[in-house]
N, C-alpha and C positions, 0 to 999 in steps of 0.2 A: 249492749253498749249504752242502753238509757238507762239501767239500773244505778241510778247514782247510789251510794252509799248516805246510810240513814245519818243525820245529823244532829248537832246540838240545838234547840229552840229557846229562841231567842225573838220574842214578838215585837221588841221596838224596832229591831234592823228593817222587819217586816213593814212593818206601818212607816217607818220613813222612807222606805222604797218607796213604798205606795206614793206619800204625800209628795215626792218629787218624779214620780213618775209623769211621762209626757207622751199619751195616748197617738199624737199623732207622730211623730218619729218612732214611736216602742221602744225607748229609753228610759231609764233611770238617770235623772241628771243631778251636775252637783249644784251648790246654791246660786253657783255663779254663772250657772245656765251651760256647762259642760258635761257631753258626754261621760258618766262612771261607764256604762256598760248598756250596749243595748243588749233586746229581747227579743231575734227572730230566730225564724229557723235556719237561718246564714249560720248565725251569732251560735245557736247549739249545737248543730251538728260541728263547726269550728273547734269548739273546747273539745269534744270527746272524739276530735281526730274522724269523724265518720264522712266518708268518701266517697258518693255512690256515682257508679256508671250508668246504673238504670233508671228509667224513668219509675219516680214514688206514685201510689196511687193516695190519693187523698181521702182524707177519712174527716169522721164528725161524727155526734151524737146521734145526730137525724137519722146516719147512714146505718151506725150500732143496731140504734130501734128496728130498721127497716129487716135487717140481715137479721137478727135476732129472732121476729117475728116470722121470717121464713124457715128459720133453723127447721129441719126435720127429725123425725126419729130416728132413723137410720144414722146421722149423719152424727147426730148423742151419740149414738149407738159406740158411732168408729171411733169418734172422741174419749169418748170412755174405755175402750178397749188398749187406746194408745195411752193414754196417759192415766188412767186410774187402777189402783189395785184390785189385782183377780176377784179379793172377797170385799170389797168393797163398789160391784158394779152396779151403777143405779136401777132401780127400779121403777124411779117416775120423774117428774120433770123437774128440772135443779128449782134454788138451788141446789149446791153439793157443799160438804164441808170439805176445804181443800185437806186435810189430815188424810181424805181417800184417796189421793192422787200422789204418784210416784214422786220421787224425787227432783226429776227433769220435771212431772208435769209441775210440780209445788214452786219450782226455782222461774218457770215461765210463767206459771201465774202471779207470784210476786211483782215480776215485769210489771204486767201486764195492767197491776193495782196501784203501780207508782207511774205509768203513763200517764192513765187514766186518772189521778188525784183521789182513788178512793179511799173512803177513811181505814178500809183494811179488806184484807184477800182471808180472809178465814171463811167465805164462805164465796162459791165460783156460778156467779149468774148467768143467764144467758150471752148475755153482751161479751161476758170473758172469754166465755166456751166460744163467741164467733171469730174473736180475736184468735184464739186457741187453735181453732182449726187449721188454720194454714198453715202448719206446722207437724211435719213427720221425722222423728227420732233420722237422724243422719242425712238428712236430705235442704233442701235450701227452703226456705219459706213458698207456697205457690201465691202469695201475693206480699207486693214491697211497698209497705204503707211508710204515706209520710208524717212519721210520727212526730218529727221537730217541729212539723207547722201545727200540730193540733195542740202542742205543750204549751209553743209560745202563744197560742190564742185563749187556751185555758187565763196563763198567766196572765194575760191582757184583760181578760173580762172577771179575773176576781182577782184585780186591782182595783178594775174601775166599781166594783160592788164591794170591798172589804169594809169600808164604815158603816154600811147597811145590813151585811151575811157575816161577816165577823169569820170567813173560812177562805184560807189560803192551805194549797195541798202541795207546794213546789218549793219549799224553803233551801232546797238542797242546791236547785238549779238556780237559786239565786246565789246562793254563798260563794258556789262556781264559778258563776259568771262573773261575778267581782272579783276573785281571784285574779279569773284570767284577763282580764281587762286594767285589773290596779294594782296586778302583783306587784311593781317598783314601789308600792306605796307600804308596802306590809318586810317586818324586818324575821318572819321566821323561815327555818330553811325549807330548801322543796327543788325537785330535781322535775325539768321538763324534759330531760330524754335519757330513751332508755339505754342499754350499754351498747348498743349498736349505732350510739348516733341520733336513734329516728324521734321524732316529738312522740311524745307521750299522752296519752288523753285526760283530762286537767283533773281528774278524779283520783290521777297517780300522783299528782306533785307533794303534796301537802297531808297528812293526818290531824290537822290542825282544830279541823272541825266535824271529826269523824265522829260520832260515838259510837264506837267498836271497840272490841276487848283489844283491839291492835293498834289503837293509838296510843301513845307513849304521852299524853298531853291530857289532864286534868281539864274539868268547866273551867276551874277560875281560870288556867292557862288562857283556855279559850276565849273566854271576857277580856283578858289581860291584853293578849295579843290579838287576836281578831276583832271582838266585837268595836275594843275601843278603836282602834282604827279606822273601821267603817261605819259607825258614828261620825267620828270627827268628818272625814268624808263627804257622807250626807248632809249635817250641819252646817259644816264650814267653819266651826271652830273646835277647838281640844278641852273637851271636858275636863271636870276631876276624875284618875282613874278609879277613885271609889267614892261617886255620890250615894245619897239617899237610897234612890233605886237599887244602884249598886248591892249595897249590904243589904238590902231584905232579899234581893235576888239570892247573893251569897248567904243567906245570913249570918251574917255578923253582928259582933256585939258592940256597943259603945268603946 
């Protein structure tokens, strides 16, 4: 359900989030000091429709390190056995290249690298493997982490460092969330429920800024209709739909 689909980049939307970001609400606001969209775990678990009855356990790096460094061998062991192929079973301590891991394990670890903001799941470290564990082929997870409060915390603390670390790992959960927050403001189509009625998780509405072989929508669409939108937005005024920036992005010619 956190697997957002991978999207178009686009580093100015990025940075004027950022520069109107408002650390002590965890908002993105517009110029004229309104709400666009805030950033908690209300606000994400809300867009992708996630519902829980149970109590979340809470999670952080600190915790990763701590569990990680407990990992035992046995416990690879079973890890590996569930989710990695027969002739690919490891021999010593990860990482592993996820290419040895089954299909379900390769599709959970993807998860697990877009939770987590890391720059890529091609190879499965300890920290993934303790995430990993709690998971047995047909069975419920034995622990229910709360992942929406460690995303919006990520997001929160590489806002407040992106002019210094120049790395933002969650561009997807941003596009979303201004979606779902300003869709009256944006004029392309997009269906929030499904044929029964019920809301849909905000990942379904729109292919608008998908880039997947299944979007039906070109970059420059995406410039056209999206970006320039949420610019004006952040701004507060309506650009040229093709300045300067513009055409080297697209490149174009004179």
């Amino acid at each position: 359900m956190y697997f957002l689909p991978s999207v178009h980049v686009f580093p100015d939307i990025i940075h004027q989030c950022c520069a109107n970001y408002d650390p002590i609400h965890r908002a993105v606001m517009s110029p004229f000091q309104t709400v666009l969209f805030p950033i908690t775990s209300k606000t994400i678990n809300e867009m992708i429709q996630f519902h829980s009855t149970q109590p979340l356990a809470p999670i952080s790096m600190a915790y990763l390190l701590e569990k990680a460094s407990q990992l035992s061998k046995s416990e690879v062991t079973r890890i590996a056995q569930t989710f990695m192929l027969p002739k690919h079973q490891p021999k010593g301590p990860p990482p592993y290249l996820q290419a040895f891991f089954t299909e379900t394990g390769r599709l959970i670890v993807d998860i697990i690298s877009l939770i987590m903001g890391f720059n890529s799941s091609e190879y499965v470290d300890d920290i993934t493997l303790v995430l990993l564990s709690i998971f047995t082929p047909g069975q419920p997870p034995t622990i229910r982490y709360d992942y929406a409060t460690f995303i919006a915390n990520k997001i929160h603390d590489q806002f407040l460092n992106l002019d210094r670390e120049g790395v933002f790992k969650y561009t997807s959960f941003i596009y979303h969330l201004m979606l779902y927050y300003q869709l009256n403001n944006f004029s392309f189509p997009f269906k929030k429920l499904d044929t029964k009625g019920n809301p849909k998780s905000v990942i379904f509405w729109s292919l608008i800024f998908h880039n997947t072989s299944e979007s039906p929508y070109t970059y420059n669409e995406f410039i056209d209709i999206f970006v320039h939108l949420a610019t004006t937005m952040l701004i507060g005024i309506s650009l040229p739909r093709i300045n300067g920036d513009m055409k080297k992005i697209l490149q174009l010619s004179k």
